[in-house]
N, C-alpha and C positions, 0 to 999 in steps of 0.2 A: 504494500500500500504506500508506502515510502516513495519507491519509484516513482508511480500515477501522481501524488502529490508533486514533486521535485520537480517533474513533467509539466506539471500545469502551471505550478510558479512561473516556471521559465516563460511559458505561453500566457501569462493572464493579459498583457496586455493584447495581446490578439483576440483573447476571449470575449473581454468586454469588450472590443471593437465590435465584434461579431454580434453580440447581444445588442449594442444600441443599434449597427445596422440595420437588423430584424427588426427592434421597433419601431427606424425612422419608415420602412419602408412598410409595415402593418399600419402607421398611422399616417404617412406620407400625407394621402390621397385627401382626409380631412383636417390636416394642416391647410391643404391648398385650397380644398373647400373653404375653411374660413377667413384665408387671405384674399380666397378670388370676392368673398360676398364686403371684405371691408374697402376694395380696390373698383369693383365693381360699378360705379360711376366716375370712375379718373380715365382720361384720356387714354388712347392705346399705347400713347411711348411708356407713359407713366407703367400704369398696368405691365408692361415689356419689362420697363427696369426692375419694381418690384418683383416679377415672377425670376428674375434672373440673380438678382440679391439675395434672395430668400432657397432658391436651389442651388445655386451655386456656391453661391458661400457661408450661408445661412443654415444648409444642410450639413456643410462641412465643419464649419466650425461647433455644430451642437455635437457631432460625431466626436470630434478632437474632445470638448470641453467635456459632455457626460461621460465618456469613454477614461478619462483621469479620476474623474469622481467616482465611476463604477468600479474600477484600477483599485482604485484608495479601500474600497468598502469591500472587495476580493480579498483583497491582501491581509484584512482585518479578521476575515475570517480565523478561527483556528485550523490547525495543518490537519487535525483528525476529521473535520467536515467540511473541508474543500470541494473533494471531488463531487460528495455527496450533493451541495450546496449546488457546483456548476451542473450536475446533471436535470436537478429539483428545476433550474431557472430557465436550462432551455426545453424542458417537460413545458413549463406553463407558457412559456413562449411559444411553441409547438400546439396546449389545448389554447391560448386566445387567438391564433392565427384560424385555427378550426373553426372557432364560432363565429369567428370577423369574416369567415369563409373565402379566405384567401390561400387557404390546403386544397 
């Protein structure tokens, strides 16, 4: 169990990448839903730059920024429920993707 532990240390920052990707991309679509309804009478460039600030780099940077804070609250865990913990979070990652019916 040592091993699998040691294993995922070394990888947790890719972990939590991987977990916030899942949920930018499980909630993406009503992100943009409620950016299109608050943009939704601005001009077209307007509207253009916002959808491009907000995916481009608005995306990216909540990825960078949660993805350190998920990092942080990983790391916190103790080493005897680790694995157990990463396997627990993309299970529920896995059942709210099912019900949001994106499986």
């Amino acid at each position: 169990m040592d091993q699998i532990t040691n294993f995922l240390r070394l990888h947790l920052h890719d972990i939590a990448i991987s977990m916030i990707a899942t949920l930018l991309v499980m909630f993406g679509s009503d992100i943009n839903r409620f950016i299109r309804q608050l943009v939704k009478k601005q001009h077209f460039l307007v509207r253009l730059g916002i959808f491009v600030l907000v995916c481009a780099i608005g995306y990216g940077v909540a990825t960078i920024f949660l993805a350190d804070v998920l990092l942080k609250a990983l790391a916190a865990i103790p080493r005897q429920f680790l694995a157990l913990s990463i396997v627990v979070i993309f299970i529920l990652l896995g059942l709210t993707a099912e019900t949001r019916k994106q499986i």
